[in-house]
C-alpha positions, 0 to 999 in steps of 0.5 A, spaced: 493 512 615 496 515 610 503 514 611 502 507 610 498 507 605 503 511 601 508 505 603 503 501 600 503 504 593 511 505 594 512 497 594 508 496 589 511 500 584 518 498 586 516 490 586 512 492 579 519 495 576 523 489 579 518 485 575 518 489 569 526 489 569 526 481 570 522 480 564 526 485 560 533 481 561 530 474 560 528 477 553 534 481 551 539 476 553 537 471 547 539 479 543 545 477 540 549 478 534 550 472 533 542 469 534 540 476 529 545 472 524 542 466 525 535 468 524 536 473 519 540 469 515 534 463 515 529 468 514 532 471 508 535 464 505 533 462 499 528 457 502 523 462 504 523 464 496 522 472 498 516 471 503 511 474 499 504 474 501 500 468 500 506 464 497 509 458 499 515 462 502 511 467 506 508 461 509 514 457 512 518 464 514 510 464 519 512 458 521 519 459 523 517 464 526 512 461 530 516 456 533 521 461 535 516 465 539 514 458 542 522 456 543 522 462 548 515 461 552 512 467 548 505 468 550 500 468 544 493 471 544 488 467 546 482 469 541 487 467 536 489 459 538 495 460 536 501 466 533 497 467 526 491 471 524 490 468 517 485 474 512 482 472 505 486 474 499 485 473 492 489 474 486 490 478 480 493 478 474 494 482 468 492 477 462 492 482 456 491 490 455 491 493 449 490 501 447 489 504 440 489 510 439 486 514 431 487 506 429 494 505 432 495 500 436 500 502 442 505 498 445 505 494 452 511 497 456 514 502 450 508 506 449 503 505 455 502 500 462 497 499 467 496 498 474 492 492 477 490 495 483 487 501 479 483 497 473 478 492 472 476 487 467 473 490 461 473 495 456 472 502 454 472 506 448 471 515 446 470 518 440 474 525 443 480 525 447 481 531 452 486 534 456 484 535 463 490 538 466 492 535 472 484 531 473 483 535 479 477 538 482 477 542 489 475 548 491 481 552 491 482 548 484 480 545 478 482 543 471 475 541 469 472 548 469 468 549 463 470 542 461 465 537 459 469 530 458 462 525 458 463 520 454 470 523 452 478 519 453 481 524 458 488 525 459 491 528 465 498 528 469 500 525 475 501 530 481 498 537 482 501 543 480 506 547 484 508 555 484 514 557 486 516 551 489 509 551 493 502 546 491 497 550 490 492 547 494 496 546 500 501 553 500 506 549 502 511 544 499 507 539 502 502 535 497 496 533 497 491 526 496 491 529 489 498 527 489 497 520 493 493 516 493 492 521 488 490 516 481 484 513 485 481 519 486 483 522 481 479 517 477 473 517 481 473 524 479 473 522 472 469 517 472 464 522 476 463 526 470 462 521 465 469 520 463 469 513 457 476 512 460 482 516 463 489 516 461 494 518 465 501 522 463 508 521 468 511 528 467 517 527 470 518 520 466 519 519 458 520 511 458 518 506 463 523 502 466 524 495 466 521 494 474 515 498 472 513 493 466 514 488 470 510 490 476 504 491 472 504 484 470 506 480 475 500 478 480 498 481 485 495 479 492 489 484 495 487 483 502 479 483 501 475 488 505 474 485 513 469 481 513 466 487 509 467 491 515 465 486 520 458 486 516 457 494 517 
């Protein structure tokens, strides 16, 4: 009985490997260099316009290559009703930022830029500023010991410091989430001691360079949160 129940299993596992092996030729051989560059060559042309998310381009590239799957019998996901899973986005744009410091008005994009995704509309306002080293607050280090920064501008540093070559906080030279994501939670911290507002250093460089101006005020597609997490 045990022989033919382990000449059973072997046949089905053999019969199982030749189906595998089917089903893998039928898909590798549409793998062409040819039918790469042709596909490559569409998706990448000028009429997806960069298929960034939430643009007219993004949607047509999605549509190609949707007709694709279907062309070669590629099954979708029944749940779905079809080969898109669509989610809300909403957009966001930089409309104005001003800074002023001691009566001087900064400059966009010379003196200061910002970042959409790190910002809200509003406005804040301090009568002190204060430096907070690296604006971390942890266990094994902190820069706001002894400081009181409520209601103050602080000032602090992108990154964590490092010792002979090591984090302090990790030992190695491996960072931390103080380094990323590193600025929301360094600004959660802040916010969490009372923090008017946070101003934030890029030691490593001196100007900013064209691509980072552009990116703070080009708008900006965010996923909202799924379905607040599919209603908790």
């Amino acid at each position: 009985m045990k022989k033919v129940l382990l000449f059973i299993c072997l046949v089905a596992v053999v019969n199982s490997s030749f189906a595998q092996t089917d089903v893998s030729a039928k898909y590798a051989a549409v793998i062409t260099g040819n039918s790469l560059k042709k596909h490559l060559s569409i998706i990448a042309g000028a009429e997806m316009e960069g298929r960034e998310t939430g643009t007219e381009g993004q949607r047509k590239a999605a549509a190609y290559i949707e007709a694709q799957y279907k062309a070669i019998g590629l099954q979708s996901v029944a749940s779905l009703k079809g080969y898109q899973q669509f989610y809300p986005l909403y957009q966001d744009s930089l409309k104005s930022a001003d800074l002023t410091v001691a009566g001087k008005k900064a400059e966009y994009g010379k003196d200061f830029i910002t970042q959409l995704n790190t910002n809200e509309t509003g406005k804040f306002k301090g009568n002190k500023i204060i430096f907070a080293g690296y604006g971390i607050d942890d266990e094994k280090y902190s820069d706001y010991t002894g400081l009181n920064v409520k209601g103050k501008i602080v000032i602090i540093f992108l990154g964590e410091p490092k010792k002979d070559g090591k984090f302090f906080l990790s030992g190695t030279g491996r960072s931390s989430a103080w380094t990323f994501p590193g600025i929301p939670k360094k600004l959660e911290t802040a916010a969490a001691k009372g923090a008017a507002g946070v101003l934030i250093i890029n030691p490593t460089q001196e100007t900013f360079n064209e691509r980072a101006v552009t990116s703070g005020k080009k708008p900006m597609f965010i996923i909202q949160e799924q379905q607040r997490a599919l209603n908790h």
